[in-house]
Steps between C-alpha positions, in 0.01 A plus 500: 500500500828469264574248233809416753224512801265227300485108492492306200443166425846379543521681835189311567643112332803623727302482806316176424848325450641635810176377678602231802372169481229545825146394492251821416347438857858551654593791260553807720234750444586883318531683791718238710857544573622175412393574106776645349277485124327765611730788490495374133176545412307799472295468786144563280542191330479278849071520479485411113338228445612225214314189377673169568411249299615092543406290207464156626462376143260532160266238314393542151153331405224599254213669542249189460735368797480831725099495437443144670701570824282485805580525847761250587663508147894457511685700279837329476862823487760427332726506817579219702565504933856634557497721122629859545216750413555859403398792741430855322477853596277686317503251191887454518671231625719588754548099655451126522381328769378169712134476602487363880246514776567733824219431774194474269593786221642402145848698484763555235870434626736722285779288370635707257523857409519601114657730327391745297674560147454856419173625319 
């Protein structure tokens, strides 16, 4: 493959951008039609997979603290109902979003895309 053949990782923040705002269980899968991403995107890439992380929020306590938890022990976040939280890929941030309920799962409701500033 050529340099002019390859993606890099502004061809990649490009997509991401350009993303539409659908649900991922309404997102049209690689080989569909309707997905006009795809053309876009070297067609290996579809079956990587990439750790999502959603931090619902952090607690700092000492050790002495941590060592006298027991079943039932609350450990209180620093977030409150209705904060944003941040959703990563791979260890970077790539959003923010709203925790809600759907059926009986915990879900993450993507409110707002960031940027990234170059690296």
């Amino acid at each position: 493959m050529s340099d002019d053949d390859a993606m890099n990782n502004d061809d990649v923040d490009d997509i991401f951008d350009q993303a539409p705002d659908t649900p991922a269980d309404e997102v049209p899968k690689p080989d569909s039609k309707e997905n006009d991403l795809g053309d876009r995107i070297v067609p290996a890439v579809h079956g990587v997979g990439l750790e999502v992380s959603a931090i619902l929020g952090t607690a700092q306590m000492p050790v002495s603290q941590l060592l006298k938890m027991g079943r039932g022990a609350v450990v209180e976040l620093d977030k409150y109902i209705g904060d944003t939280i941040d959703i990563s890929i791979n260890d970077q941030m790539i959003a923010r979003g709203e925790v809600m309920i759907k059926e009986d799962r915990l879900c993450v409701e993507i409110i707002e895309m960031i940027k990234r500033t170059g690296d």
